[in-house]
BALOBA-1460 file (C-alpha; in Angstrom, 3 decimals):
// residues 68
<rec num="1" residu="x" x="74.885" y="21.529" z="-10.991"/>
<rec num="2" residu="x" x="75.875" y="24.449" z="-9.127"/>
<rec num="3" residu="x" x="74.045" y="26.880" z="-7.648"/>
<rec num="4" residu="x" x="74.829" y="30.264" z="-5.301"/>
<rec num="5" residu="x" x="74.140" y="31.346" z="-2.081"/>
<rec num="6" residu="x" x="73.970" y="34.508" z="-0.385"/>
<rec num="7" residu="x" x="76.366" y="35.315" z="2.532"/>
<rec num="8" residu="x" x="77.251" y="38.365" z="4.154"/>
<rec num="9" residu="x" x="80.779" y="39.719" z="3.182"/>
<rec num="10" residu="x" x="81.916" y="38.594" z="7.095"/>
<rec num="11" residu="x" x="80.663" y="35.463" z="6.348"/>
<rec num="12" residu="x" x="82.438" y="34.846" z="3.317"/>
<rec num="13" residu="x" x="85.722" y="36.015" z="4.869"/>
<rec num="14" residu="x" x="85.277" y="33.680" z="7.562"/>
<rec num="15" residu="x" x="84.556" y="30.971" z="5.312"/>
<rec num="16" residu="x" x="87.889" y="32.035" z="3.466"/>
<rec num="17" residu="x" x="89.854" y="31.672" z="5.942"/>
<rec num="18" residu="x" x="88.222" y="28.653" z="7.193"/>
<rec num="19" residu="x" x="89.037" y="27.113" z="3.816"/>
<rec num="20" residu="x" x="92.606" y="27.909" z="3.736"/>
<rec num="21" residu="x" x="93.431" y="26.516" z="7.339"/>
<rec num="22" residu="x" x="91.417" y="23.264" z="6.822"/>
<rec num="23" residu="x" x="93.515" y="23.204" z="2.957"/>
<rec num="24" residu="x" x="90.249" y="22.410" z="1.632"/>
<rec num="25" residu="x" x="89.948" y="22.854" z="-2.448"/>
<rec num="26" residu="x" x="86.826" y="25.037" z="-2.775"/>
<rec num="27" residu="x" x="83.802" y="26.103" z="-0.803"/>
<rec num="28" residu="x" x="81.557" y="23.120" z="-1.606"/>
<rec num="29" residu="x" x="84.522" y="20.972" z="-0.004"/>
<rec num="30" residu="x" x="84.578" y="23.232" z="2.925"/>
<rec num="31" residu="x" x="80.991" y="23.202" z="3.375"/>
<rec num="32" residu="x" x="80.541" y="19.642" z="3.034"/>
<rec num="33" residu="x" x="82.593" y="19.115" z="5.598"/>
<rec num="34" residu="x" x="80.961" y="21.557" z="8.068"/>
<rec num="35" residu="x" x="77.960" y="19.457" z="7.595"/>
<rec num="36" residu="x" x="80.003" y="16.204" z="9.021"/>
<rec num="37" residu="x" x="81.315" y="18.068" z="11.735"/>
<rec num="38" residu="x" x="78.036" y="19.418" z="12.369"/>
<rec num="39" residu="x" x="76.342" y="15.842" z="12.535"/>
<rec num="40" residu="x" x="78.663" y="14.440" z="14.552"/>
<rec num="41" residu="x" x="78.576" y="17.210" z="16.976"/>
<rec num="42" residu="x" x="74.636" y="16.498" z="16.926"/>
<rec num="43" residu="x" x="75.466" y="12.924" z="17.416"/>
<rec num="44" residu="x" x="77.345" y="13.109" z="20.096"/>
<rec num="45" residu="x" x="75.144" y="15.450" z="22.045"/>
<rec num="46" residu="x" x="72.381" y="12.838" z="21.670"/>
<rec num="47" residu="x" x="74.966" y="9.847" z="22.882"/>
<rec num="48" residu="x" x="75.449" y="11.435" z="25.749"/>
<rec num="49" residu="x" x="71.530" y="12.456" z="25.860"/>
<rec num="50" residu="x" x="70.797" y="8.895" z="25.590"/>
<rec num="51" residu="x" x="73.703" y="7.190" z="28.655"/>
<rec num="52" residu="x" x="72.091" y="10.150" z="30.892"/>
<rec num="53" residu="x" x="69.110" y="8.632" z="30.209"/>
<rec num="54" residu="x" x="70.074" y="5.104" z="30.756"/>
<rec num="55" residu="x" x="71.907" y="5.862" z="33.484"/>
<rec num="56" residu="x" x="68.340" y="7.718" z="34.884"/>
<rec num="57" residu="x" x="66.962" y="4.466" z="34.867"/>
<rec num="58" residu="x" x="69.887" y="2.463" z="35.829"/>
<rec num="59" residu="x" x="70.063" y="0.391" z="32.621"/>
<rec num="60" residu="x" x="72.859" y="-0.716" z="30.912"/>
<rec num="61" residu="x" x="73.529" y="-0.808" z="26.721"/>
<rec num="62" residu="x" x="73.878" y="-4.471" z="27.488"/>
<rec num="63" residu="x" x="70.265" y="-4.600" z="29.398"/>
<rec num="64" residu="x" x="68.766" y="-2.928" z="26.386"/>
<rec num="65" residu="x" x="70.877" y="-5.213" z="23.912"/>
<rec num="66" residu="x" x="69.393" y="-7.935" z="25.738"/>
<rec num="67" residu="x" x="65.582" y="-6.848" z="25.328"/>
<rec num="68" residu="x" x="65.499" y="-8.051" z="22.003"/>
């Protein structure tokens, strides 16, 4: 099923050329994979979120492992 959605003529341009560098087929392609990059940009921020926080309260993944 497709469907449409709005975007500014920038937008679109960017996306364009975003689509050609990446040699993507089509738009839904190019999008899809904006949404893995985005999670894994998400996840990573919360890795690192997370060993800050272990490392706040000197624990170890091992410690934690180890818990259960």
């Amino acid at each position: 099923m497709k469907t449409t959605i709005a975007v500014s003529k920038k937008t679109r341009a960017e996306l364009h050329k975003l689509k050609i560098e990446t040699g993507v087929k089509n738009f839904d392609e190019l999008i899809s994979m904006l949404i893995r990059e985005y999670k894994k940009m998400r996840f990573l921020e919360a890795s690192v979120l997370f060993k800050e926080k272990l490392r706040e309260m000197k624990l170890t993944l091992e410690d934690i492992l180890n818990e259960s």
